[in-house]
C-alpha positions, 0 to 999 in steps of 0.5 A: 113623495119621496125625492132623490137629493144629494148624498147627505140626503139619499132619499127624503120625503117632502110635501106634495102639497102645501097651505099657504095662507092666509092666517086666521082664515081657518087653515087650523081646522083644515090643518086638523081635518087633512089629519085624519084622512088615511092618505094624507100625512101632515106633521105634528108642527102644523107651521113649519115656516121653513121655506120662508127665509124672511120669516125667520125670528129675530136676532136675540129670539132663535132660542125661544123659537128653537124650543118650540120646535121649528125646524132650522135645517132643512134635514130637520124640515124633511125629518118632519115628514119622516112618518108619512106611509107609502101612499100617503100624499104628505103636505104642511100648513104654514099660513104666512107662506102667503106673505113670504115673497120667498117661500114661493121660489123655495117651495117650487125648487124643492117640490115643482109638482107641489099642490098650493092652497091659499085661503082669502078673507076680506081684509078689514075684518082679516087684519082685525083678527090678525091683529088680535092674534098678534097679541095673543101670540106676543108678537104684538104689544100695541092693542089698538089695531089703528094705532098698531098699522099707523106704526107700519112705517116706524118698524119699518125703520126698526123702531116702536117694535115690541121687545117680546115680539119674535117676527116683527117683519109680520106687523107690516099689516097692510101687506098681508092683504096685496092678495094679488101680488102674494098670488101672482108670486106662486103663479109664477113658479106653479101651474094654474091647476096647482093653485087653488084659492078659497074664500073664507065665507065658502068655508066658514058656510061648509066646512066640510064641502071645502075640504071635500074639495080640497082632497079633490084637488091634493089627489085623494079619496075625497068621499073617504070619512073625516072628522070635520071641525069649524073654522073658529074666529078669535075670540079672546085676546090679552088682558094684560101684557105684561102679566103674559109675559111673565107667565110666559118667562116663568114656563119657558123656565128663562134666567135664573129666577124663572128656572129656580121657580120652575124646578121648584114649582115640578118639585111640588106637583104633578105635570097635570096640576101644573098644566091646571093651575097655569090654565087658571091663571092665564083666565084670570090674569091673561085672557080676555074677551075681544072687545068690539070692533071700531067700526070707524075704523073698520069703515076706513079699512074697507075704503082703503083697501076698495081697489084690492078688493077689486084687482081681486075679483077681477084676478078671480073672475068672481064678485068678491065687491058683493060678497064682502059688501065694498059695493055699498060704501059710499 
């Protein structure tokens, strides 16, 4: 949709519709799914994070995360949607926007009529694949999950907080599952035929069926061809730490060391060589199989987070107890 703002920005194009959350619940693949319908237009960032003021990085990380891509102005967030045709209903996939208790003010001020997608998944195995992710992202270094949340309140305080990690605000684990309150914030700015809220089981049962009802719900030809994908789960984690964060300094070309390796290393091979053999290392150094789960732990988990379960099937009008099994624990 295209909006009127101030001089600076005679006419821009911002999203009508956004996906909000939650992570590892398959907004990738729903991501890469909206790409290729004719009238939707999203952009080559799939996670802008812009509309997240306390999603920011960290003092000391702006740089790396700059390089990556991410917009820091909100003329280099409208910049993104620059592609999008007339006709076309643009939106983005910023899955943390869930958790940002200010992406939902922010969003409703730039776009009042904007269509939000939130994705839930039951929280146990939610946060265990969250943490993994964490990991591989280097956004955490402890990998035990159990060890990693009893830390909540010391990085709360600022302390034990990982030095590569770039969002620490992020590692507050239990707060990515106050599904109620995360939903209540964005009820209160947007009607309740803006929202549209999903199970992971539905979309990991019918890919395609949920994206049908999604296109339904954004506004566009939901019988139109589209190349439907998985909703994959994680599968990999980090076999070593630091090994990771060295690769990472070397390609990212960081200190003088690093950008002394990297001319040199460009200077001696193709970028498709180099893409290789860093492939190669990464699986032999880096990568790893997910280990299995502590069920224990998973158990506690469930016990733990048993009244949310409820609160939300209760928000919902669907038996979210059953489906995730919290019915049977003792």
């Amino acid at each position: 949709m295209v909006l009127r703002r101030g001089s600076h920005l005679a006419a821009m194009t911002v999203p009508d519709f956004f996906i909000v959350g939650s992570p590892k619940t398959g907004t990738t693949a729903l991501y890469e799914m909206l790409k290729t319908h004719p009238q939707v237009f999203m952009p080559r960032i799939k996670e802008p994070r812009f509309l997240g003021s306390d999603l920011r990085p960290r003092q000391g990380h702006e740089q790396a995360v700059r390089e990556q891509g991410y917009p820091k102005t909100m003329a280099e967030y409208v910049a993104l949607f620059e592609g999008a045709q007339p006709g076309q209903h643009a939106g983005e996939a910023t899955p943390t926007y869930l958790w940002s208790k200010s992406a939902p003010d922010a969003i409703a001020d730039l776009q009042p009529d904007a269509r939000i997608i939130a994705i839930l998944r039951e929280p146990a195995s939610f946060l265990r694949s969250l943490h993994l992710s964490f990991i591989l992202g280097h956004n955490e270094g402890e990998r035990d999950l159990r060890k990693a949340m009893s830390l909540e309140d010391a990085r709360r305080a600022g302390k034990q907080i990982p030095r590569s990690s770039h969002r620490p605000q992020l590692l507050q684990y239990s707060e990515h599952v106050r599904y109620v309150e995360q939903l209540s914030r964005y009820q209160a700015r947007f009607s309740q035929d803006q929202i549209l809220v999903l199970i992971y089981d539905d979309f990991r049962r019918d890919n395609e069926g949920t994206l049908r009802r999604v296109l339904d719900f954004i506004g566009v030809d939901a019988t139109a061809p589209v190349d439907v994908k998985q909703a994959n789960v994680t599968r990999q984690t980090v076999r070593s730490q630091r090994a990771a964060q060295v690769i990472k300094t070397v390609s990212r070309g960081s200190g003088p060391v690093a950008r002394s390796t990297k001319a040199a290393t460009r200077a001696l091979t193709t970028r498709s060589m180099r893409a290789g053999m860093l492939q190669i290392i990464k699986n032999r150094f880096v990568k790893a199989e997910v280990p299995p789960s502590d069920e224990q732990f998973m158990l506690e988990l469930r016990r733990r987070f048993k009244p949310e379960v409820v609160a939300l099937s209760d928000h919902l009008g669907r038996d979210l107890v059953s489906l995730w099994g919290y019915d049977k624990l003792d």
